[in-house]
FIZADREN-69595 format. One record per residue (C-alpha): residue in one letter; z, x, y. Coordinates in steps of 0.05 Angstrom, whole numbers, plus 32768, in hexadecimal, padded with zeros to 4 digits. Layout:
aZXY
...
end
This chain:
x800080008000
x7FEE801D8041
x801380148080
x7FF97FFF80BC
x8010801380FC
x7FFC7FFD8145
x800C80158185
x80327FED81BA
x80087FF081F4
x80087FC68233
x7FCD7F978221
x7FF57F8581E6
x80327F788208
x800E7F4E823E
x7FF07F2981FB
x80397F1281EB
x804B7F08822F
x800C7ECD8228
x80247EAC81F1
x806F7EA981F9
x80617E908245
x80277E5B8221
x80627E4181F3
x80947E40822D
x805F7E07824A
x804D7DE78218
x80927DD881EB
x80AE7D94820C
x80F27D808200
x81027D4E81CE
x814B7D3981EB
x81687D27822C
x81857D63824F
x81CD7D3C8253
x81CA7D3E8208
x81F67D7181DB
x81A47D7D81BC
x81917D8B8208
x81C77DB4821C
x81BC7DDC81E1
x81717DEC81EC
x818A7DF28240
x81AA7E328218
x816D7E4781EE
x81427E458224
x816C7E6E824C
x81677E9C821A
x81257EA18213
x811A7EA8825E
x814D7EDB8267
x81247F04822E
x80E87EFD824D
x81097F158292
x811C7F548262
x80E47F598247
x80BE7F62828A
x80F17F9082A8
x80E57FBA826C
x80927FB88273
x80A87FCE82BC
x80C4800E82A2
x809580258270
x80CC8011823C
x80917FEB8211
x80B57FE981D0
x80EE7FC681E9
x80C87F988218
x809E7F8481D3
x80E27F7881AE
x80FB7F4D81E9
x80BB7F1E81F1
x80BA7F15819D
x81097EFC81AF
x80F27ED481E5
x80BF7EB281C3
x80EA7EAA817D
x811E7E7F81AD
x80E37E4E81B5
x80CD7E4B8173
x81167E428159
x81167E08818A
x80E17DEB8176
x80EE7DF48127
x812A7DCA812E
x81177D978158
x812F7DA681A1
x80E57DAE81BA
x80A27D8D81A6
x80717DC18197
x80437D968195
x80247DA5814D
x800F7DE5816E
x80117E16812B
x7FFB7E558150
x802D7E568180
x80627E308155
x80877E308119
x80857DEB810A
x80BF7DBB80E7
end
């Protein structure tokens, strides 16, 4: 088996940066924001932007690795919201792990 390895470069990065902010947009919430569900996804999605935020700093500095590990977060707070059932993803399998 051969490994395969690829470099982190800025177009990639900017490639993540894409799709994390395209599910950001599209994902809609599925509960009122007064709701125990709502106040819970108020959280995720505070995550999520908060890793995006360190995720750009990062790109800012050159520090590419890290700003790839924080978008991956950012966008895995999304998906996790949408996998169990905060946001509609809106049957959107390439930007979602759907329920």
């Amino acid at each position: 088996m051969s490994e395969q390895h690829v470099e982190v470069t800025p177009q990639l990065i900017e490639r993540y940066f894409s799709l994390t902010t395209s599910a950001r947009e599209k994902a809609t919430p599925l509960h009122e924001p007064e709701s125990a569900e709502g106040v819970r996804l108020s959280t995720m999605m505070e995550m999520a932007d908060s890793y995006t935020s360190d995720a750009k700093w990062f790109a800012d500095q050159g520090d590419l690795v890290r700003a790839f590990g924080a978008i991956n977060y950012a966008h895995a707070w999304i998906d996790c919201a949408v996998k169990i059932g905060l946001l509609d993803g809106h049957d959107d399998d390439n930007l979602f792990t759907l329920p």
